[in-house]
mmCIF file of the N, C-alpha and C atoms, coordinates in Angstrom:
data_MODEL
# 
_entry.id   MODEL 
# 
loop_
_atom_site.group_PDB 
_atom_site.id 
_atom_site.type_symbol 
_atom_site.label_atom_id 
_atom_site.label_alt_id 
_atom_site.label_comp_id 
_atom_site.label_asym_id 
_atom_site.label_entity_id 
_atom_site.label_seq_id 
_atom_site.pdbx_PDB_ins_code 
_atom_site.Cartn_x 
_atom_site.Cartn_y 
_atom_site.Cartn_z 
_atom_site.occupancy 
_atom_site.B_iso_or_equiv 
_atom_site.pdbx_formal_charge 
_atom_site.auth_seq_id 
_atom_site.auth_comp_id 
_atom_site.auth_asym_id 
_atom_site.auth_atom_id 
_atom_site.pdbx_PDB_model_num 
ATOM 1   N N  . UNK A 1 1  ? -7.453  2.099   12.077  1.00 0.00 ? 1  UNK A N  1 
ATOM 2   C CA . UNK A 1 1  ? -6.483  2.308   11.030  1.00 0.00 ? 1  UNK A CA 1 
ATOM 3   C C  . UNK A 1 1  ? -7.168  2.498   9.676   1.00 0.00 ? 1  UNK A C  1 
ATOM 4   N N  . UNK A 1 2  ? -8.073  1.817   9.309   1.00 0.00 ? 2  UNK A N  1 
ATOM 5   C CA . UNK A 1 2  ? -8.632  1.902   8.013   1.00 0.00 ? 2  UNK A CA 1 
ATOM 6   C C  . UNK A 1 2  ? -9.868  2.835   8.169   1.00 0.00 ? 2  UNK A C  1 
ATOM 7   N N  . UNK A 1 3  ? -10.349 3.846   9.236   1.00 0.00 ? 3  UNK A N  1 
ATOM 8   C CA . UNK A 1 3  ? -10.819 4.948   9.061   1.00 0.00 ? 3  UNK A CA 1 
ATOM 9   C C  . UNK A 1 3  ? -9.625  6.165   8.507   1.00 0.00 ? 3  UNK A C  1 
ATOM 10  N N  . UNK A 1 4  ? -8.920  5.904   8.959   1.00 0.00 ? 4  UNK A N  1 
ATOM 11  C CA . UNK A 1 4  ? -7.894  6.869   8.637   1.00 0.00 ? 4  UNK A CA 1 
ATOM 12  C C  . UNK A 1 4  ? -7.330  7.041   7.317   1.00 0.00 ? 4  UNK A C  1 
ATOM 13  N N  . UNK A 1 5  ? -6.821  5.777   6.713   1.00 0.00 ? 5  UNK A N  1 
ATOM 14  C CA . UNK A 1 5  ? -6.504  5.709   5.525   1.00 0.00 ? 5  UNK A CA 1 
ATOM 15  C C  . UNK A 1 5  ? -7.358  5.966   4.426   1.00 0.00 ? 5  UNK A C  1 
ATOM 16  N N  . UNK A 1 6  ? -8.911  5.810   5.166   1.00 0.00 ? 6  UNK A N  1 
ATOM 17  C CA . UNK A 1 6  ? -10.110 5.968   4.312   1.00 0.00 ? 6  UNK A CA 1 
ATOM 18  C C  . UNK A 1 6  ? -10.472 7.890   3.933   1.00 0.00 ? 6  UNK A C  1 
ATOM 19  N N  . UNK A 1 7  ? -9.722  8.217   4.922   1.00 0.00 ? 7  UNK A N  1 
ATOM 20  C CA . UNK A 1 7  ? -9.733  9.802   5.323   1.00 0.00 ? 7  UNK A CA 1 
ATOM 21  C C  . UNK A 1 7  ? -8.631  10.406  4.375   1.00 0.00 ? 7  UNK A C  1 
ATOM 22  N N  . UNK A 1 8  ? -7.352  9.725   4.353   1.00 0.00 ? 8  UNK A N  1 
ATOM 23  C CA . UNK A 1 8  ? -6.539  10.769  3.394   1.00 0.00 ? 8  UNK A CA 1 
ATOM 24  C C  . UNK A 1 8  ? -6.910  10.364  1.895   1.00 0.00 ? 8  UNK A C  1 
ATOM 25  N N  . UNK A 1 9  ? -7.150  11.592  1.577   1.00 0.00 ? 9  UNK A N  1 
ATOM 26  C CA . UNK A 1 9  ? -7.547  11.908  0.138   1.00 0.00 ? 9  UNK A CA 1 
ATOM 27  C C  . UNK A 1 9  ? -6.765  11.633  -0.876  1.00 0.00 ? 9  UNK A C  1 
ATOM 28  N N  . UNK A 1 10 ? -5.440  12.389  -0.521  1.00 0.00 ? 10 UNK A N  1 
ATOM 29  C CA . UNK A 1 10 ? -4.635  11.829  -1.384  1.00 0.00 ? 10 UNK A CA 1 
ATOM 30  C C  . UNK A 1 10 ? -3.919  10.738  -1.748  1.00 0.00 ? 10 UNK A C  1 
ATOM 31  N N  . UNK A 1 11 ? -4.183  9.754   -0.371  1.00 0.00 ? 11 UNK A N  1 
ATOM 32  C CA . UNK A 1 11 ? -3.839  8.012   -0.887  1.00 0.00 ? 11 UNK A CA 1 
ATOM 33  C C  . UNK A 1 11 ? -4.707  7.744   -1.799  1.00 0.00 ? 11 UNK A C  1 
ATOM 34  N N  . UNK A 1 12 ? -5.939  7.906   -1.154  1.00 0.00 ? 12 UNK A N  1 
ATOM 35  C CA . UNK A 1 12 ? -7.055  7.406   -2.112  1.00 0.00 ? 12 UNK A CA 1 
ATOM 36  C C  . UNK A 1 12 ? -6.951  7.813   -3.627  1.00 0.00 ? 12 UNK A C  1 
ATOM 37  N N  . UNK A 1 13 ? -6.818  8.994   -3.686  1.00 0.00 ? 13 UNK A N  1 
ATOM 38  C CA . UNK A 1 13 ? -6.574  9.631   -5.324  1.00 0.00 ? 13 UNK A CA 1 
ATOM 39  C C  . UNK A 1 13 ? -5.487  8.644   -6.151  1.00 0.00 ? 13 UNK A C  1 
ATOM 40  N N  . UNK A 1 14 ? -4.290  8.222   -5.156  1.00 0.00 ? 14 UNK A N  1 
ATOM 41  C CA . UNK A 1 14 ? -3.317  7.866   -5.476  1.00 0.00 ? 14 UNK A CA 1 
ATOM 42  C C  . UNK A 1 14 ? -3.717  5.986   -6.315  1.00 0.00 ? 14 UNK A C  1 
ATOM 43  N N  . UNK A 1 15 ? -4.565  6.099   -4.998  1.00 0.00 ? 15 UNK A N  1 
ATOM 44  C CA . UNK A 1 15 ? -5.066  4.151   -5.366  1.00 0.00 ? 15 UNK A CA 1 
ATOM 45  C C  . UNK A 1 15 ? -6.600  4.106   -6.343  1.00 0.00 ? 15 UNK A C  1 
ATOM 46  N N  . UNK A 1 16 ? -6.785  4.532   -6.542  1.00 0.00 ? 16 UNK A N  1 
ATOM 47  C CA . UNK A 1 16 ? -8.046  4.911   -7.324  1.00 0.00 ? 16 UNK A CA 1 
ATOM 48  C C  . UNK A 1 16 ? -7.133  5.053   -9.138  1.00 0.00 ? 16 UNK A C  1 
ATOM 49  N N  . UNK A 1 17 ? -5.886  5.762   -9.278  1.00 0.00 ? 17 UNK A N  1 
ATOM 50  C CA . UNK A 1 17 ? -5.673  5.497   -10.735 1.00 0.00 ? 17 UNK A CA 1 
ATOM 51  C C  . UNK A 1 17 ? -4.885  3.898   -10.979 1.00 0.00 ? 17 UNK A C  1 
ATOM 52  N N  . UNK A 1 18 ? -5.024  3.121   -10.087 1.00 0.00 ? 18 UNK A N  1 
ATOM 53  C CA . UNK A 1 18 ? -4.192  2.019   -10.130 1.00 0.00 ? 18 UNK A CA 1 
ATOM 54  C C  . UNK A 1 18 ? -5.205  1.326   -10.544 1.00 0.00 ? 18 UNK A C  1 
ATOM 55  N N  . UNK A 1 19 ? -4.819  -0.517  -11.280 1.00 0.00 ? 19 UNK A N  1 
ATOM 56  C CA . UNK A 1 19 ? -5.607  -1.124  -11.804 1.00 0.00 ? 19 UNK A CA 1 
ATOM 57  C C  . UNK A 1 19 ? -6.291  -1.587  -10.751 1.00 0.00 ? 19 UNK A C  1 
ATOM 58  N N  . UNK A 1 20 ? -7.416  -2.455  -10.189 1.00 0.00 ? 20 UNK A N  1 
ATOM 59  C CA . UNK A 1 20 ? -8.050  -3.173  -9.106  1.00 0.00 ? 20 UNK A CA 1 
ATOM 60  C C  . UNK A 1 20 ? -6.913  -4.586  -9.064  1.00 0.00 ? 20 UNK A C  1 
ATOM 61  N N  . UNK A 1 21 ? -6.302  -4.757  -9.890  1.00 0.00 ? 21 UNK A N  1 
ATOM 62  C CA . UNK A 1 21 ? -5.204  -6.219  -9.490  1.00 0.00 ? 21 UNK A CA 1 
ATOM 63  C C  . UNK A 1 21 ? -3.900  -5.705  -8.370  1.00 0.00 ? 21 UNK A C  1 
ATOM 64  N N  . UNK A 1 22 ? -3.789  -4.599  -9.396  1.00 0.00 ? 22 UNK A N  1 
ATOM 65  C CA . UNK A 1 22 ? -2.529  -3.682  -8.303  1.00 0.00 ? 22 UNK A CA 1 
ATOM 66  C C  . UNK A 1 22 ? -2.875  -2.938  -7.194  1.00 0.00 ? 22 UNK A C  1 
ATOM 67  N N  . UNK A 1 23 ? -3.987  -2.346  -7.326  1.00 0.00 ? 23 UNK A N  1 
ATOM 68  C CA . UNK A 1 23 ? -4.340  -1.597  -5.993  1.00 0.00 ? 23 UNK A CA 1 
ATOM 69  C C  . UNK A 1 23 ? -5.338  -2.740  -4.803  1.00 0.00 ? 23 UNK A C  1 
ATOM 70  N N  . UNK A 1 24 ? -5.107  -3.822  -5.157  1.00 0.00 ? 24 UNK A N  1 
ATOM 71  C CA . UNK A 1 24 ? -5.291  -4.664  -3.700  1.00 0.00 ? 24 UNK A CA 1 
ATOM 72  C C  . UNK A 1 24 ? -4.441  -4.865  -3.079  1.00 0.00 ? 24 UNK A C  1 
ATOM 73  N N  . UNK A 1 25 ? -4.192  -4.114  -1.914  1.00 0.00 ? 25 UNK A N  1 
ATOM 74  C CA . UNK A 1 25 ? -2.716  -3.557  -0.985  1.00 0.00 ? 25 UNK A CA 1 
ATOM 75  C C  . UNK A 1 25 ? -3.396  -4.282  0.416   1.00 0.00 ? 25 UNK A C  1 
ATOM 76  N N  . UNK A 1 26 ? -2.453  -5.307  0.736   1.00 0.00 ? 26 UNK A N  1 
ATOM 77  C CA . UNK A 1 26 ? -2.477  -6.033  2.330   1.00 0.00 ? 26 UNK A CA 1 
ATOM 78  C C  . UNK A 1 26 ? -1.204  -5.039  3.075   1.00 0.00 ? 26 UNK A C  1 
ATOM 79  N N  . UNK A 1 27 ? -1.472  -5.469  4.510   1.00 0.00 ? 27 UNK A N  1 
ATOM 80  C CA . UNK A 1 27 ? -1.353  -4.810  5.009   1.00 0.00 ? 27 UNK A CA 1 
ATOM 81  C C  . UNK A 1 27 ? -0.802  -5.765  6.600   1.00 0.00 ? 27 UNK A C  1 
ATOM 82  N N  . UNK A 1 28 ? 0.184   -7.029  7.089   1.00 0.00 ? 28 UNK A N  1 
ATOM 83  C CA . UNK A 1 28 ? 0.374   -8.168  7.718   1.00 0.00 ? 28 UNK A CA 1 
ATOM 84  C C  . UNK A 1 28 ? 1.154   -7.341  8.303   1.00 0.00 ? 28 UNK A C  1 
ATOM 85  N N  . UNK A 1 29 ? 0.931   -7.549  9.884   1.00 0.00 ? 29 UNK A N  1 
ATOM 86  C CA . UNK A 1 29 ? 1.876   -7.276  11.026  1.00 0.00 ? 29 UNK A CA 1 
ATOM 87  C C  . UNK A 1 29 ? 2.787   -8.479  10.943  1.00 0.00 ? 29 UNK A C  1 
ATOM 88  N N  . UNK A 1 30 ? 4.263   -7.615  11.565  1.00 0.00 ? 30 UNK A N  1 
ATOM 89  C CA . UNK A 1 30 ? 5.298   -9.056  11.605  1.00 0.00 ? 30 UNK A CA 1 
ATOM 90  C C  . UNK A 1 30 ? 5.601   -8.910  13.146  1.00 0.00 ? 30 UNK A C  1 
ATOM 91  N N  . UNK A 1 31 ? 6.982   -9.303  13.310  1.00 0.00 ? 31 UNK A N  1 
ATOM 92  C CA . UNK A 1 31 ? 7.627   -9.212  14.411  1.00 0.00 ? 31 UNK A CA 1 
ATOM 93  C C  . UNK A 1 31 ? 8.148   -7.525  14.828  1.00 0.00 ? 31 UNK A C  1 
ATOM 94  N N  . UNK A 1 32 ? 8.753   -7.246  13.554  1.00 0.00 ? 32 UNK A N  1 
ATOM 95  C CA . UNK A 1 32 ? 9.247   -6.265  13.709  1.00 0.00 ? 32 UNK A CA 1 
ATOM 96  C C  . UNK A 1 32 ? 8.721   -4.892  12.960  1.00 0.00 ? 32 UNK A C  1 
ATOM 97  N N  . UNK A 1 33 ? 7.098   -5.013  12.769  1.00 0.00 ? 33 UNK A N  1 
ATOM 98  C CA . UNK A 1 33 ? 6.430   -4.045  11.993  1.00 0.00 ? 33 UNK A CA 1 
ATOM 99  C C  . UNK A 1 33 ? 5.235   -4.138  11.475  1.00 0.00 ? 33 UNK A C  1 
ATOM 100 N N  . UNK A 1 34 ? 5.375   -3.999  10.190  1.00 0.00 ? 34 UNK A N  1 
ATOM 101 C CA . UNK A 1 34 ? 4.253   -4.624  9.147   1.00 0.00 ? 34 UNK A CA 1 
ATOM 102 C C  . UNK A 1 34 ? 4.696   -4.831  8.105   1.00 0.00 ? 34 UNK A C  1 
ATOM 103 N N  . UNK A 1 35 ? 4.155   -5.308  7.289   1.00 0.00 ? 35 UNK A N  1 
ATOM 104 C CA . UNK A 1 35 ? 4.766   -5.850  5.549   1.00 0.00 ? 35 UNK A CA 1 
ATOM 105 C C  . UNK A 1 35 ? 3.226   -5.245  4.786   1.00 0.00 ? 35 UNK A C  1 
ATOM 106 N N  . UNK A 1 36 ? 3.866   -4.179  3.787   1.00 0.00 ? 36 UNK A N  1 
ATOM 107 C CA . UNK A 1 36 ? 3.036   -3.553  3.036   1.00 0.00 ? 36 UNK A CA 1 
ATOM 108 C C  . UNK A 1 36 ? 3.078   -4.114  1.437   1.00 0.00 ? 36 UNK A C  1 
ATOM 109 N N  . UNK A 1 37 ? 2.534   -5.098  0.707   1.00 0.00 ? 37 UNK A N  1 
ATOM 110 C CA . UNK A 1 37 ? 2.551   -5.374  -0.623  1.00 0.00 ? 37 UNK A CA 1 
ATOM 111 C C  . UNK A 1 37 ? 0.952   -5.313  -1.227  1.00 0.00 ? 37 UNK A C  1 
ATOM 112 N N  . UNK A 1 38 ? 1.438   -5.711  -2.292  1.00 0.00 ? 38 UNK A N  1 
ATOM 113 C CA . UNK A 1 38 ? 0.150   -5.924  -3.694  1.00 0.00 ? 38 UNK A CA 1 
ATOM 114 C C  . UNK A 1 38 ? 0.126   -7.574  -3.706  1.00 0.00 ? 38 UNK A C  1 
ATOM 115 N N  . UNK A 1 39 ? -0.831  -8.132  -4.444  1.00 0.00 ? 39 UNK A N  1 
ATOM 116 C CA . UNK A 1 39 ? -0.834  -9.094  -4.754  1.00 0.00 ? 39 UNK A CA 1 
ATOM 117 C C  . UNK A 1 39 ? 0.498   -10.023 -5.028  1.00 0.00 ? 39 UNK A C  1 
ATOM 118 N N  . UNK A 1 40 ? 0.681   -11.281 -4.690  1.00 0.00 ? 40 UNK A N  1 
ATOM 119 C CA . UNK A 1 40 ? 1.884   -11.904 -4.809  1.00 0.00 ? 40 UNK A CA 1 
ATOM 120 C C  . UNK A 1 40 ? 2.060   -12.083 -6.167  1.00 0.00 ? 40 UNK A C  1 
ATOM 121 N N  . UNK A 1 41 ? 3.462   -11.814 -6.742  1.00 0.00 ? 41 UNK A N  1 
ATOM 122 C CA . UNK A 1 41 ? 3.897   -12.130 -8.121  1.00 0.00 ? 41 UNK A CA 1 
ATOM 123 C C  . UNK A 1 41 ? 5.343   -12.968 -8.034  1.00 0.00 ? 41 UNK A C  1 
ATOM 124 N N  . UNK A 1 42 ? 5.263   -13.714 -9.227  1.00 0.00 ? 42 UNK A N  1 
ATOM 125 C CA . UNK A 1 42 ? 6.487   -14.147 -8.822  1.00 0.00 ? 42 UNK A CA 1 
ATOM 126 C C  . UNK A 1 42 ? 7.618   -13.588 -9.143  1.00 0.00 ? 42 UNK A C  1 
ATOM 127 N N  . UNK A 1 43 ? 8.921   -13.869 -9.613  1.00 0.00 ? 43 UNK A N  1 
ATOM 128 C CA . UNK A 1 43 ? 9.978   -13.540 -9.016  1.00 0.00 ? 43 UNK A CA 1 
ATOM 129 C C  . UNK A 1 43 ? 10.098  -12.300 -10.172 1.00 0.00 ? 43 UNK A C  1 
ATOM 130 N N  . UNK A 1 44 ? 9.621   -13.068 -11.608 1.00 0.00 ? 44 UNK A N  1 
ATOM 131 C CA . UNK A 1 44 ? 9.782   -12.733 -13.181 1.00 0.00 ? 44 UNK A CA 1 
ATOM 132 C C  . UNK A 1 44 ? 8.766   -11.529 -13.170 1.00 0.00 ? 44 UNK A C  1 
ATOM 133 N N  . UNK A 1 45 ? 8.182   -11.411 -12.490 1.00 0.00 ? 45 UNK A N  1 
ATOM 134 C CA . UNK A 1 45 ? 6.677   -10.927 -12.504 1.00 0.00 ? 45 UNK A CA 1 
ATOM 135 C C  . UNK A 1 45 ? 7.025   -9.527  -12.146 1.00 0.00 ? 45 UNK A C  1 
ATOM 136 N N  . UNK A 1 46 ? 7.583   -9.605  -10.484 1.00 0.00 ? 46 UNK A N  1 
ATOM 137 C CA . UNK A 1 46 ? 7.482   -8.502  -9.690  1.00 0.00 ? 46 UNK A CA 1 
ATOM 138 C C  . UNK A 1 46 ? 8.308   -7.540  -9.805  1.00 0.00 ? 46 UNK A C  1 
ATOM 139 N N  . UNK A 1 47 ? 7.467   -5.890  -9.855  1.00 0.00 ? 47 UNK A N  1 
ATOM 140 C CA . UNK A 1 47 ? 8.241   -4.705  -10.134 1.00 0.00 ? 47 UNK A CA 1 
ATOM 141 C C  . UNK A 1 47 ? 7.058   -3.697  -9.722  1.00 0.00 ? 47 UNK A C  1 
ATOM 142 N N  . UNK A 1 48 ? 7.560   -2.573  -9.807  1.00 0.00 ? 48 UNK A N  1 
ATOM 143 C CA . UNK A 1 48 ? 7.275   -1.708  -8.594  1.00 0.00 ? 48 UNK A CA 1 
ATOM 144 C C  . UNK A 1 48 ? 7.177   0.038   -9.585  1.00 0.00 ? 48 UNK A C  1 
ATOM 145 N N  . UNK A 1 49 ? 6.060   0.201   -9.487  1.00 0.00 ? 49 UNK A N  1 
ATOM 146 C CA . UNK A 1 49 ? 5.925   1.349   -10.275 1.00 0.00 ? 49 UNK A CA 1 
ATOM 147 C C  . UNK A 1 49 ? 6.259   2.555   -9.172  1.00 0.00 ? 49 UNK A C  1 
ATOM 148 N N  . UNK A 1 50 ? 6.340   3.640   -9.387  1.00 0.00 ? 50 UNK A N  1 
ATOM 149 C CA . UNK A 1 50 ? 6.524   4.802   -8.625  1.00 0.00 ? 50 UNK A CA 1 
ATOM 150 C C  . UNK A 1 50 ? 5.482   5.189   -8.131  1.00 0.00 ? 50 UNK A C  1 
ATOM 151 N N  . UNK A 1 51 ? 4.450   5.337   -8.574  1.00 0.00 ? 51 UNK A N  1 
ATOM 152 C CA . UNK A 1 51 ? 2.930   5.806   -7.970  1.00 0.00 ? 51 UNK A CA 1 
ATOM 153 C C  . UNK A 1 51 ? 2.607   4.509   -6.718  1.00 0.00 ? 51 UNK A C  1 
ATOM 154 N N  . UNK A 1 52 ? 2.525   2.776   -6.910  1.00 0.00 ? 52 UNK A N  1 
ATOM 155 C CA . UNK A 1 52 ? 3.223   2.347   -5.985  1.00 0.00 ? 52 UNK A CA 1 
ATOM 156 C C  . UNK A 1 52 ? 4.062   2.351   -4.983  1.00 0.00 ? 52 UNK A C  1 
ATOM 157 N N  . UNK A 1 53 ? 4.856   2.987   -5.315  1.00 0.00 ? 53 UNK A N  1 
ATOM 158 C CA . UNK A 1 53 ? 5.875   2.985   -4.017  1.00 0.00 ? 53 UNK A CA 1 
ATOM 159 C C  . UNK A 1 53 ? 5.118   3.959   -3.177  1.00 0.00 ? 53 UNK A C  1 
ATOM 160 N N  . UNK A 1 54 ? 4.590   5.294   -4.038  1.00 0.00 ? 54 UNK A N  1 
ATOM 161 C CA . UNK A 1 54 ? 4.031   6.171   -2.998  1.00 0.00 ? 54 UNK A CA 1 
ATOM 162 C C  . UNK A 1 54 ? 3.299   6.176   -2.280  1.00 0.00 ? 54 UNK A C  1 
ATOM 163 N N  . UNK A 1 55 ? 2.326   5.183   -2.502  1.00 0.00 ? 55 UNK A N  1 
ATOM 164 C CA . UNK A 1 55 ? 0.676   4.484   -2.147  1.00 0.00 ? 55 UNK A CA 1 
ATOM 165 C C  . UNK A 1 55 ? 1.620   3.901   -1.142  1.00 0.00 ? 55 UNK A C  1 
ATOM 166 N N  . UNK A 1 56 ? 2.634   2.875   -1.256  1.00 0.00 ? 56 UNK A N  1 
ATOM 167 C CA . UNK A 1 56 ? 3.150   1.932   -0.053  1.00 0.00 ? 56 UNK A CA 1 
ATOM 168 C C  . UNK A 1 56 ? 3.300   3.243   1.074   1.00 0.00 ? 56 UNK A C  1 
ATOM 169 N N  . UNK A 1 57 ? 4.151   4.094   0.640   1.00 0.00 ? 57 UNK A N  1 
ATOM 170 C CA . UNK A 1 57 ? 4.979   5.194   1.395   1.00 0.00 ? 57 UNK A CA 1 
ATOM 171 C C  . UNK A 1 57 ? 4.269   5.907   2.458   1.00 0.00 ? 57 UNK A C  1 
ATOM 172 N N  . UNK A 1 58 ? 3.107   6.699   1.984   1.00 0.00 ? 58 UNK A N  1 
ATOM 173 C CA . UNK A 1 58 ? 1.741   7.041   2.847   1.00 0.00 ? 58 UNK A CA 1 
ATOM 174 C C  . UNK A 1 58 ? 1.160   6.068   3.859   1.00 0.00 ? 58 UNK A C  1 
ATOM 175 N N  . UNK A 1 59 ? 0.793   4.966   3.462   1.00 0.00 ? 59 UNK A N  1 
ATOM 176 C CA . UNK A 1 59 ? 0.366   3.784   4.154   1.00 0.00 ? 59 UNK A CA 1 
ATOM 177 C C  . UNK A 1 59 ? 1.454   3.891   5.450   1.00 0.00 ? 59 UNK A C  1 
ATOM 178 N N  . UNK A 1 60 ? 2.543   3.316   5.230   1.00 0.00 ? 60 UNK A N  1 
ATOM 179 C CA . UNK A 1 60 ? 3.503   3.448   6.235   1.00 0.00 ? 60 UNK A CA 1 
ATOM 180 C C  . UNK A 1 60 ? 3.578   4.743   7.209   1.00 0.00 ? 60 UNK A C  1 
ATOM 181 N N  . UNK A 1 61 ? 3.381   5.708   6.575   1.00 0.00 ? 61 UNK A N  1 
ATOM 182 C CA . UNK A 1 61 ? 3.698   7.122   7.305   1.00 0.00 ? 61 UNK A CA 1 
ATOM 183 C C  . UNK A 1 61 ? 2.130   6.899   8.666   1.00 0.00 ? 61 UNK A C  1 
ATOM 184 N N  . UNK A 1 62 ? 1.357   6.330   8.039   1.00 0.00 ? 62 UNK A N  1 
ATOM 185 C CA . UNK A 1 62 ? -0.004  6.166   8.723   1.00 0.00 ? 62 UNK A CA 1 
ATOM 186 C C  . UNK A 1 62 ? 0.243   4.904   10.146  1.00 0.00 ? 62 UNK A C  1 
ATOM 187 N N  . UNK A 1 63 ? 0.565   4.274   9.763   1.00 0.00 ? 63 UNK A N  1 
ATOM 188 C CA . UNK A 1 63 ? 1.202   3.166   10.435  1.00 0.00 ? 63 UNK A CA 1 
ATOM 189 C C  . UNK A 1 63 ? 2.499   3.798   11.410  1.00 0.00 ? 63 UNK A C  1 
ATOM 190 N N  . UNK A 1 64 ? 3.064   4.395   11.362  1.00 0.00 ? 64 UNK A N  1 
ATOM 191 C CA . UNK A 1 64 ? 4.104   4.823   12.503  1.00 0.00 ? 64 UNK A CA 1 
ATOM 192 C C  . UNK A 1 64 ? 3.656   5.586   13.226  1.00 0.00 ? 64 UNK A C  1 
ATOM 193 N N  . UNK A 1 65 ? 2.435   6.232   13.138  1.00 0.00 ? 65 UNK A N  1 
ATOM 194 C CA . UNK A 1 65 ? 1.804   7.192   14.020  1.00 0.00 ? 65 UNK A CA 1 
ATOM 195 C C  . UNK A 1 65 ? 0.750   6.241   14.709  1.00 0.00 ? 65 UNK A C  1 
ATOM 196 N N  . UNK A 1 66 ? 0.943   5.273   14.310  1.00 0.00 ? 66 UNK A N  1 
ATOM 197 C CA . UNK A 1 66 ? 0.021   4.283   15.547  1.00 0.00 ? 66 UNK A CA 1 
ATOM 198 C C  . UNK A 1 66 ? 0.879   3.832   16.935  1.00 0.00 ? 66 UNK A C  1 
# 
C-alpha cells in the first residue's frame, strides 16, 4: 500500500504543500474499513481544509482498490 501511495504524484504534490503537523496522515483499519485522519485535535481545534479532504479522498480511492 505505501509503495503505491508513494507512486501517485499527485497525492504527494498534494501533501508536500501541507504543514508537517497536518500532513502526518494515519491510516487504522476498523471493522468496517479504515479511518483516514491527521493528527488528533480536539473538538475546538478540529477543521478540515479542502486540499485535506482531497489528500484524505485519493488515499481512500487507493484503499478500495485493495
Amino acid at each position: 500500500m505505501q509503495t503505491k501511495l508513494n507512486k501517485d504524484t499527485s497525492l504527494n504534490d498534494l501533501i508536500a504543500k501541507q504543514s508537517v503537523k497536518i500532513a502526518t496522515i494515519l491510516v487504522d483499519p476498523s471493522d468496517n474499513g479504515v479511518r483516514i485522519y491527521s493528527k488528533w485535535e480536539n473538538s475546538y481545534d478540529f477543521k478540515i481544509t479542502k486540499d485535506m479532504y482531497a489528500i484524505y479522498d485519493k488515499i481512500a480511492e487507493h484503499v478500495k482498490k485493495i
